[in-house]
C-alpha positions, -999 to +999 in steps of 0.1 A: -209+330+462-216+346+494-236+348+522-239+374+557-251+405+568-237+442+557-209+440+577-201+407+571-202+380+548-192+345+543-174+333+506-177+304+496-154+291+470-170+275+441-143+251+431-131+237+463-160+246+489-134+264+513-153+291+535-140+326+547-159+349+570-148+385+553-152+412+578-167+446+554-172+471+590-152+494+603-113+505+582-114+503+546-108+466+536-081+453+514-105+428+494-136+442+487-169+423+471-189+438+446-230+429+449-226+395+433-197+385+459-170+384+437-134+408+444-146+445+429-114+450+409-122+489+406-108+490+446-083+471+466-061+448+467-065+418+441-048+384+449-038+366+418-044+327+417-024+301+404-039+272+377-033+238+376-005+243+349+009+274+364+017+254+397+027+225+372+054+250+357+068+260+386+074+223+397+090+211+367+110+241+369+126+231+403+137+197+383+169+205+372+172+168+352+139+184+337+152+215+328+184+204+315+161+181+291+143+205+278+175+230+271+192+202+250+160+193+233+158+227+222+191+233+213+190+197+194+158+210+174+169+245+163+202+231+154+185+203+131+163+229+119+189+257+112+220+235+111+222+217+077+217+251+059+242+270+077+269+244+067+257+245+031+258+283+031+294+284+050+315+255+038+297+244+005+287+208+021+257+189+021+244+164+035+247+140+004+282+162-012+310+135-021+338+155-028+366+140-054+402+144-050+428+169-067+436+143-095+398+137-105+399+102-098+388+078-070+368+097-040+378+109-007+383+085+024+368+086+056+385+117+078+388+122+113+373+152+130+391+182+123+385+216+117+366+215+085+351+185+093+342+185+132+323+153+134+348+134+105+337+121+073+322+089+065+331+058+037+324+080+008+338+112+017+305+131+033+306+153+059+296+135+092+278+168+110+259+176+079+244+135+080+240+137+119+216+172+112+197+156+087+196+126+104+183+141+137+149+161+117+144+127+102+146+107+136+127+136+156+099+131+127+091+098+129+094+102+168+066+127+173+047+122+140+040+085+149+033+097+186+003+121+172-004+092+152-007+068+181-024+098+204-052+102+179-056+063+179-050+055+211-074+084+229-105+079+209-104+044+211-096+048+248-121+075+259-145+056+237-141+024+256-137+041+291-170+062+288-197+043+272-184+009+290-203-023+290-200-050+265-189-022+240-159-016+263-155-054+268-151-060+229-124-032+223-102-040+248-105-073+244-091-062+207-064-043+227-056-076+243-052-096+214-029-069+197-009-068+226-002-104+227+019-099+191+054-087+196+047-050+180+083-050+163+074-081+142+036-061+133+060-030+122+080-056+103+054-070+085+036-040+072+069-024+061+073-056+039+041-064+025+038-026+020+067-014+011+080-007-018+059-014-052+032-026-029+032+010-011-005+023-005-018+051-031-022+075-003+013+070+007+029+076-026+004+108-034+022+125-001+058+113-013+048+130-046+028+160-025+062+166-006+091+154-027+079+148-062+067+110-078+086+080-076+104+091-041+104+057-029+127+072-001+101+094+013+070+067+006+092+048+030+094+076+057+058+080+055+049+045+058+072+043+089+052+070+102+019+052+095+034+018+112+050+029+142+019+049+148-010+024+142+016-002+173+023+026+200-015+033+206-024+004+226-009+018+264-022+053+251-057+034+248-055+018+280-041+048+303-070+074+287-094+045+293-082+046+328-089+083+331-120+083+316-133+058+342-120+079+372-140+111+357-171+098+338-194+100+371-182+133+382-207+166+387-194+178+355-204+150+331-237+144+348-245+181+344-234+183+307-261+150+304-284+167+324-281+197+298-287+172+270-244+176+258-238+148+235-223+121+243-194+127+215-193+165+230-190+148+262-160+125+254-137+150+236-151+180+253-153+177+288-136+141+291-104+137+271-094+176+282-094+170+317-072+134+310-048+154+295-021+150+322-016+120+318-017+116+278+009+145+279+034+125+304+029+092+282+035+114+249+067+122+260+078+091+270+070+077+234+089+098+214+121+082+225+106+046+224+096+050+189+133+065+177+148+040+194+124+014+173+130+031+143+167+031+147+165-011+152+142-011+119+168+009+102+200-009+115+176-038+099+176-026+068+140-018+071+138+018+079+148+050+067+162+043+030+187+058+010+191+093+002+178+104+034+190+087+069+185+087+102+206+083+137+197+047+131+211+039+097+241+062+100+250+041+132+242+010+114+266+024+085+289+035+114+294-003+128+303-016+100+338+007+100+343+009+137+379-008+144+388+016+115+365+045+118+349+047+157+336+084+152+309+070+123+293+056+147+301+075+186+289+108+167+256+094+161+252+074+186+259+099+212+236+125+200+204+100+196+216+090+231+219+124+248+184+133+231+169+100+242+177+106+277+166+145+275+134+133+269+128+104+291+141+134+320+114+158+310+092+130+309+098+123+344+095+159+352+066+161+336+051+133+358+062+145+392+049+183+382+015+171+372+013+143+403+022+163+431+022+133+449+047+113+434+073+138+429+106+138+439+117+167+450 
């Protein structure tokens, strides 16, 4: 908006309040305001702004631990995208090929790396790169799929607690609470068990069938892992939106939209939950590698990813077993979940200091 006579005129910005006395006499000006106050684009010189996130972007781009994350993530994601069927199309080998010997009779030994085989061979003769690829879509899955899983979860029943307050807020995270006080890995533990296998839900089995045909018991476990390690990681989600909510609830914008007669569902996930997004996306990244790393425990327990498929965790639980005789079973894997694990705990810090000005580092 903006105030003055002819030759002058005061602007007053809308979003922060700052003031500026623009002077419209004498030369030509560089800015200049159309009847409403605001910059006539037909003449002068225009001044782009910066957003929130553009001014985000450029700090996490000065974080070089940041930016190195987010180079090997993407390397690691195109090349278990792309990877597996390049190596198919190129040297014949899959992830699941056991190859036989000249003679026909017993199969093929574990091999060092080498030129064919650049990442060795494991017990039965498969190619070790092939595995880690395969492994590494399976282990990024269950990473983010359970973290939407536990977003969905964990910022409804956060924003839900956080806005409408009272007892009703009292009850749910008095629920949060009570979950909390039961080691998660031993809730994860005991739905895999009591659901896994023949006991696996309908639902469950319809998108094993949907996705890799009836009776996958492989895949109904995958799901299910999904479904688990989702339905534990919600409950800091819950709390931190719930947080949020509470900081923004009695601002001008939520008592306008009330004032306007906005729903109070329109009101949480419309003008609420966007505006707590910072901190939702910082936390989101900071699951992933927390859930991997508890699906690679369940697995090394026997309790995750089953055979055919694998993950980084079973194929360094199949690694350990060999390493005195074999080492590069298990350094292969273990390296790559590691160096992807600490790529995204980096851009998760980056992502923190961009968004909080205040706390960054550098």
């Amino acid at each position: 908006m903006s105030v003055g006579s002819a030759s002058q005129r005061l602007v007053v910005c809308t979003f922060c309040g700052a003031t500026s006395m623009v002077d419209l006499s004498g030369a030509e000006p560089k800015l200049r305001l159309d009847e409403s106050g605001v910059l006539d684009r037909s003449s002068g010189e225009l001044v782009a702004g910066a957003s929130l996130w553009k001014d985000a972007w450029k700090r996490l781009l000065k974080n070089k631990l940041a930016v190195f994350g987010m180079i090997v993530l993407g390397v690691m994601v195109v090349a278990v995208i792309i990877g597996p069927p390049i190596i198919r199309l190129t040297t014949g080998f899959t992830p699941d090929y056991i190859p036989s010997d000249i003679d026909g009779g017993a199969r093929v030994q574990s091999f060092p790396p080498s030129v064919q085989h650049p990442m060795g061979t494991d017990d039965k003769g498969r190619d070790l790169l092939a595995r880690v690829l395969q492994g590494g879509r399976i282990s990024l899955m269950v990473g983010i799929i359970s973290t939407i899983v536990s977003l969905l979860v964990g910022v409804s029943w956060g924003a839900i607690a956080g806005y409408i307050g009272g007892r009703v807020d009292n009850l749910m995270m008095r629920i949060v609470d009570i979950i909390y006080a039961i080691p998660y890995i031993l809730i994860v533990i005991v739905l895999l068990s009591v659901f896994g296998g023949p006991n696996t839900p309908d639902f469950i089995d319809a998108l094993s069938s949907f996705f890799g045909g009836a009776g996958n018991q492989g895949l109904s476990q995958i799901f299910l892992l999904f479904l688990a390690l989702g339905l534990v990681s919600w409950l800091t989600m819950a709390r931190v939106v719930r947080g949020q909510i509470l900081s923004l609830k009695n601002q001008e914008f939520v008592l306008a939209a009330k004032a306007t007669g906005v729903s109070t569902p329109a009101i949480i996930f419309r003008h609420l939950v966007p505006n707590a997004l910072g901190p939702v996306i910082v936390y989101a990244t900071l699951t992933v590698p927390s859930v991997m790393l508890t699906e690679a425990f369940l697995s090394f327990l026997g309790l995750g990813v089953q055979a055919p498929y694998a993950s980084w965790g079973s194929l360094a639980a199949d690694g350990i077993k060999n390493i005195q005789i074999f080492p590069w079973q298990l350094i292969f894997p273990g390296v790559t979940m590691a160096l992807t694990l600490f790529s995204l705990n980096f851009l998760g810090d980056g992502l923190r200091d961009a968004l909080d000005p205040q706390t960054r580092k550098f």
